[in-house]
N, C-alpha and C positions, 0 to 999 in steps of 0.2 A: 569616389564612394558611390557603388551602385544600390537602390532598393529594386531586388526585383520580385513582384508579385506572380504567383503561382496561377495557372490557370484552375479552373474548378475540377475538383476530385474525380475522377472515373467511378462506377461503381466496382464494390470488391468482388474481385474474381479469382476465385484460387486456384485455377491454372494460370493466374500471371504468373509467369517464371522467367529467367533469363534465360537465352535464346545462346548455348554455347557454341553452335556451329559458325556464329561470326564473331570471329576475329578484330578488336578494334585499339588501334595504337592509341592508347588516351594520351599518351604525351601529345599526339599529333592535332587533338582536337581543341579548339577556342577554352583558355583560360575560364570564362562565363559558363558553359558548358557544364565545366567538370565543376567550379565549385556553383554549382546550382546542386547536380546529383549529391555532394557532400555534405552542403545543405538540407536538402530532406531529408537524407539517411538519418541525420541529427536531431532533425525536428520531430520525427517518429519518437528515435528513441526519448528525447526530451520532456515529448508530451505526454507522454504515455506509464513513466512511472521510473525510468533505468534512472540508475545512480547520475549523478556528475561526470564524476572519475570515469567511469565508463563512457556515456558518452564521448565525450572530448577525446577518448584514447580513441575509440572508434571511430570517429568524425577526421583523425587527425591520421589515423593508417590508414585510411580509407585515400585521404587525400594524396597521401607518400603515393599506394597504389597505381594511383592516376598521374603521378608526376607532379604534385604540387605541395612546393612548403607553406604544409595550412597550420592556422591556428586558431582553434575554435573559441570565445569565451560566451559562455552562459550567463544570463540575465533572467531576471522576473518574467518579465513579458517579451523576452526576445530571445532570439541567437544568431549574433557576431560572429562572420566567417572571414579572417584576413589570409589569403591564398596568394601565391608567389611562384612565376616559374621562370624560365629564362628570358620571356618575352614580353613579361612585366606580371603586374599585382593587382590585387581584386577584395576587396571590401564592398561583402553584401550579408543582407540582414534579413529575418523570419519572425515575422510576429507569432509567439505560443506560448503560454503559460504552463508549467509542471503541476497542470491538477487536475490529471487524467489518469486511469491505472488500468494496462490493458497488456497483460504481459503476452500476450499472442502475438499484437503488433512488433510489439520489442524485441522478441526471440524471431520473426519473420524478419526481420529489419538485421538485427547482429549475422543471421543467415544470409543474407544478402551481400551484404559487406563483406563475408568470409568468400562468398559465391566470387564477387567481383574481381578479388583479388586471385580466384582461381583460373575462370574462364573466360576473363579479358572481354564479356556483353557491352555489345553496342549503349552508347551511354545515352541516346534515346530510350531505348530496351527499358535499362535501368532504371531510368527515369520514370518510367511508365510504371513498372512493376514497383518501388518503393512508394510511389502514389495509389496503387490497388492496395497494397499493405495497409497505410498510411487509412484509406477506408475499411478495415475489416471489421465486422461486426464485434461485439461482445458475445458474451455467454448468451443461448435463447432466454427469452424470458421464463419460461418453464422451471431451467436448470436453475435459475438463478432465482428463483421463488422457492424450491425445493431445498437448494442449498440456504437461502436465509432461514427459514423454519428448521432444519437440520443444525448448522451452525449457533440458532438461537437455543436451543433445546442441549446442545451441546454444554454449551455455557454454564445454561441454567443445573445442569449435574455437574459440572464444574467446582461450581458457589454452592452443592448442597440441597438440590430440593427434593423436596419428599412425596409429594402427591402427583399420583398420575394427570388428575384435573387439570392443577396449574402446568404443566408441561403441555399436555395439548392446549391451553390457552397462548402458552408462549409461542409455538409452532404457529394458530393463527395469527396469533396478532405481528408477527416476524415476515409472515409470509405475504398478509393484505400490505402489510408497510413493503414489502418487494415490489410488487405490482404498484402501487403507488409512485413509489419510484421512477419505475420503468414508465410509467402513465407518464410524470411530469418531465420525466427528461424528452419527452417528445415535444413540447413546449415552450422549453425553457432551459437555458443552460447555467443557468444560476446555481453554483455548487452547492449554496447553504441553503436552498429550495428543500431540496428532495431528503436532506435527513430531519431538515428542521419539519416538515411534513409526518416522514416514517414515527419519526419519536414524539409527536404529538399525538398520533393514532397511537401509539403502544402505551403513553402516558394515562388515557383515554381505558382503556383495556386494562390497564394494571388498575387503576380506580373503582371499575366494575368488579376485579374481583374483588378486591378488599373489603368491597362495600357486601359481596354478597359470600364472604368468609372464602372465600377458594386462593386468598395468597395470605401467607406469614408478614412477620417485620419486615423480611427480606429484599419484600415488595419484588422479587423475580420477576413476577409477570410484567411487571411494567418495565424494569429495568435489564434484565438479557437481552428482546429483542432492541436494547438501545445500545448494546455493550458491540453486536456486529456492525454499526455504524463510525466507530472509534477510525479514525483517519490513521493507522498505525504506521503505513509506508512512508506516508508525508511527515511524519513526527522522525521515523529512522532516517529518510534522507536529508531532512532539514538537520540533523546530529552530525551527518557524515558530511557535510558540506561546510559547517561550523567549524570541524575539525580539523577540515583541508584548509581553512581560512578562506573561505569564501563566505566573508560572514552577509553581505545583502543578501543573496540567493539563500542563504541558508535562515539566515532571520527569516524575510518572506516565507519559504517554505514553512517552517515554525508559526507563524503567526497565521494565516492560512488553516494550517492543521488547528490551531487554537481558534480558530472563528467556525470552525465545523464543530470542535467540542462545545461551543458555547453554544451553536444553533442546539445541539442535539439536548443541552442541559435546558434550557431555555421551552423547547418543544414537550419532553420530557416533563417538566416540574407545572408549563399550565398543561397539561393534556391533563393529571393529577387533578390539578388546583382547580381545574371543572368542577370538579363531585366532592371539593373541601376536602381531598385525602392530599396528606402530606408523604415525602422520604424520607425515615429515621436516618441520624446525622450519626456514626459511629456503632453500629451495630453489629457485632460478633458474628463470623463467618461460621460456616459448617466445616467439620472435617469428613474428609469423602473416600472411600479405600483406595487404597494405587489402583488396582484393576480399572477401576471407574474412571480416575481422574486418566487415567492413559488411553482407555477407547473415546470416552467422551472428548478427550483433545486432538487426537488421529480423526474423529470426525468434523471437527472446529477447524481444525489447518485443511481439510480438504474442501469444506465450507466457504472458506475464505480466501484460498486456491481459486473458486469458482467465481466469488467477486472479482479479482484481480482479473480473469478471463485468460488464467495461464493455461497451456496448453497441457490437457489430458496425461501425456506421453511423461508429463515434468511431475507427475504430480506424486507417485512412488518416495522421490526423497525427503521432499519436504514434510510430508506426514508419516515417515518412517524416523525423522530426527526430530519433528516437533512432538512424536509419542514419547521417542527417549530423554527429550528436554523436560515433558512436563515429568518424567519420573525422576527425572533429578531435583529438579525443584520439590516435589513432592516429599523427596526425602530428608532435600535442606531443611524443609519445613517442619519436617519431622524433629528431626534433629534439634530444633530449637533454633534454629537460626529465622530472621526476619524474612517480610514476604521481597523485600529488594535484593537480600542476600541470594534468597531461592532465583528471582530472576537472573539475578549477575551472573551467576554459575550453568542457570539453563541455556543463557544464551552465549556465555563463551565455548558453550559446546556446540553449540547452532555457528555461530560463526567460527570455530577453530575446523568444523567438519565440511560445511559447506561453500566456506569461500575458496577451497583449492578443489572442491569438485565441480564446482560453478567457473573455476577459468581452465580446467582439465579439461571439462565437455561440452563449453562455451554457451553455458547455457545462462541467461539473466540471473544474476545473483538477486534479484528485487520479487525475481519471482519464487526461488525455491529459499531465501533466506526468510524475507519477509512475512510468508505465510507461515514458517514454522513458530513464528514467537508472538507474532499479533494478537493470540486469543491472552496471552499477557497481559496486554495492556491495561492497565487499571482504570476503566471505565467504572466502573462501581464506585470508587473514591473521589472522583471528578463529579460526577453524579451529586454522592452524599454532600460533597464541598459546597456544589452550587447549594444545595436543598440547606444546608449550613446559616450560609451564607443571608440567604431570603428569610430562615425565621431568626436570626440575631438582628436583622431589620424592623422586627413586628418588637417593640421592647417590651410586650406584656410577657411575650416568651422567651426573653435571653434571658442568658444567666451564664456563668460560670462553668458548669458542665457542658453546656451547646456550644460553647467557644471552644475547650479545649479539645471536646470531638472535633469540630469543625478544622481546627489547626489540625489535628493530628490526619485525619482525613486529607486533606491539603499536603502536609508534607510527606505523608505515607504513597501518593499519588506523585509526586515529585521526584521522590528517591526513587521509585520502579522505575520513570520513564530515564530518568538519567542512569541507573542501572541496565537497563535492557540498551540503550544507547553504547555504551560503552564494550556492554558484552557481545555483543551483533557487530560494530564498525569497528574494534581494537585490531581483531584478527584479518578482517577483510582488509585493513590498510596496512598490517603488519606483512600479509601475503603479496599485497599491490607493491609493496617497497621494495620485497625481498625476493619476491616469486621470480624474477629475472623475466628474460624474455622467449621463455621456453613456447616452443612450438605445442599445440596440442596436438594428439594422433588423433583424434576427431571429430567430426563438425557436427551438432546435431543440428537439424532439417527440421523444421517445424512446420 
């Protein structure tokens, strides 16, 4: 059993590429060697937001590639690579946690792996170039301050709002909690930092209006720019991981994603409770016209496209099927059907569409699924729940009506995530089973 530790990162350079003109027998080189390369190729994809399932299949044709029976298994804080060839066996290990989301590395990293098995690169080469990956930036700060105040405002016509005021409020206070962000992650790598921060400042800003009339019941302004903060990938991959029975990895992920929802309800309700404003516990939505709820959503998936730091190029499908997802929810809704019904239906269209266009063009299914159904996620309910929750603690104001919102909030917030769960992983694991092992006709190059 070997641990072997990585030298420090290169910085990223996007002409790292692999070097096709040499020719290299990887059967012929050190056992150590190649599963080290299989190794990081994994830890990319791991850390950075790809499924399980993906990884592992990747990590493990990567290894065939190179001459070795590998077998990758995924852990919380690790990944287990046990490697085999003719001339013996190799057990070594990678300290990385899956609570990163950077689909540019991911999709450079699956490109790489499709590369290697093309052009047989020096597995120095390789090496080197999955370590510049492995470093690549996120989205600029700029994009991704544009895209939170976009994707915030998005939302907030979403749920209904009516005044131009609170919209430009929500765009700042969306956009200063971006920069906040990006501030603390210089700092600090503490995941529940930076939202428990963002949604404190927006807490803070939603109290200012209410105090000075510029937000409804709805409390929007404080509560959209806290709805782009929802961990939505960590919740779908901790579902898809459950399902495969991996239940550790997949509880952690789960729990994880519910320690972000708690910083951000927690940031949220005192940023409020500064200026004595509360959040109504069960309060009736808006209805908003299809035209509306379909552009406002094609701008929230490409919003939230740009958190993920998916690449540009990817970004056409997923706001092209998360605009025809929310108009089908929209019409379930119509229809009289519930708001879990409308999600169940949106997203077995998101994943019956997306997960055989995602292994046809090899592109990360986490990136172009994920963003199409996240602005779903029922942050507003989780919200109201906690807000629930804290005045049935104060018992001059519970009662009998604050409980049964508060449940109902609760389990209204429960049914969407295990619906959107269902409707997103059914089909991607029905395709993974059954999709066989068909060749794609093309690699995309990211």
């Amino acid at each position: 059993m070997l641990v072997k530790p990585y030298d420090p990162l290169p910085e990223y350079a996007t002409a790292a590429r692999f070097e096709r003109s040499t020719v290299d027998m990887a059967a012929d080189r050190p056992i150590l060697e190649r599963s080290d390369l299989v190794l990081a190729c994994a830890h990319v994809l791991h850390t950075n937001g790809q499924s399980t399932h993906e990884t592992v299949q990747a990590a493990e044709r990567l290894g065939a590639q190179l001459g070795l029976r590998a077998t990758m298994i995924a852990h919380w804080e690790e990944l287990e690579l046990r490697a085999a060839d003719g001339t013996g066996s190799q057990v070594s290990f990678e300290g990385g946690s899956p609570t990163g989301m950077n689909m540019d590395r991911v999709a450079s990293a699956m490109s790489a792996i499709e590369n290697c098995g093309v052009g047989r690169p020096p597995i120095g080469a390789a090496l080197e170039n999955i370590k510049a990956i492995a470093n690549a930036p996120p989205s600029p700060t700029w994009l991704f301050t544009l895209a939170a105040a976009a994707g915030a405002a998005a939302m907030a016509a979403i749920f209904g709002v009516h005044h131009l005021k609170a919209v430009v409020l929500i765009m700042v206070s969306a956009a200063a909690g971006a920069v906040l962000r990006r501030t603390l992650a210089r700092y600090s790598a503490n995941t529940l930092l930076q939202p428990l921060c963002a949604a404190l400042l927006a807490g803070m800003f939603g109290a200012l209006a209410v105090r000075y009339n510029l937000s409804s019941s709805l409390r929007l302004v404080a509560v959209c720019p806290c709805m782009i903060l929802v961990p939505g990938p960590h919740v779908l991959n901790g579902a898809m991981d459950l399902i495969a029975a991996r239940i550790n990895l997949g509880t952690s992920r789960l729990v994880h994603a519910g320690l972000i929802i708690l910083a951000i309800s927690v940031g949220l309700l005192l940023g409020m409770g500064i200026l004595s404003v509360s959040l109504p516990v069960g309060e009736p939505g808006r209805a908003v016209p299809l035209w509306l709820d379909v552009i406002a959503a094609g701008v929230a998936v490409a919003a939230f496209s740009v958190f993920f730091s998916t690449p540009l190029r990817m970004l056409g499908w997923p706001v092209a099927i998360g605009m025809l997802a929310h108009a089908v929810r929209w019409g379930a809704l119509k229809a009289g059907a519930g708001v879990a019904t409308g999600a169940l239906a949106a997203c077995l269209l998101v994943g019956g569409i997306l997960a055989p266009v995602a292994r046809r063009w090899r592109m990360p299914f986490a990136a172009i699924g994920f963003a199409s159904v996240v602005s779903m996620m029922p942050g507003i309910f989780l919200f109201r729940m906690a807000s629930g929750f804290i005045q049935l603690a104060d018992y001059s104001n519970a009662n009998f009506d604050l409980l049964r919102a508060t449940i109902a909030d609760a389990m209204t917030a429960i049914a969407i995530i295990l619906a959107m769960s269902f409707g997103v992983v059914a089909p991607k694991m029905i395709i993974d089973r059954f999709g066989g092992g068909s060749t794609p006709t093309r690699v995309l190059i990211c």
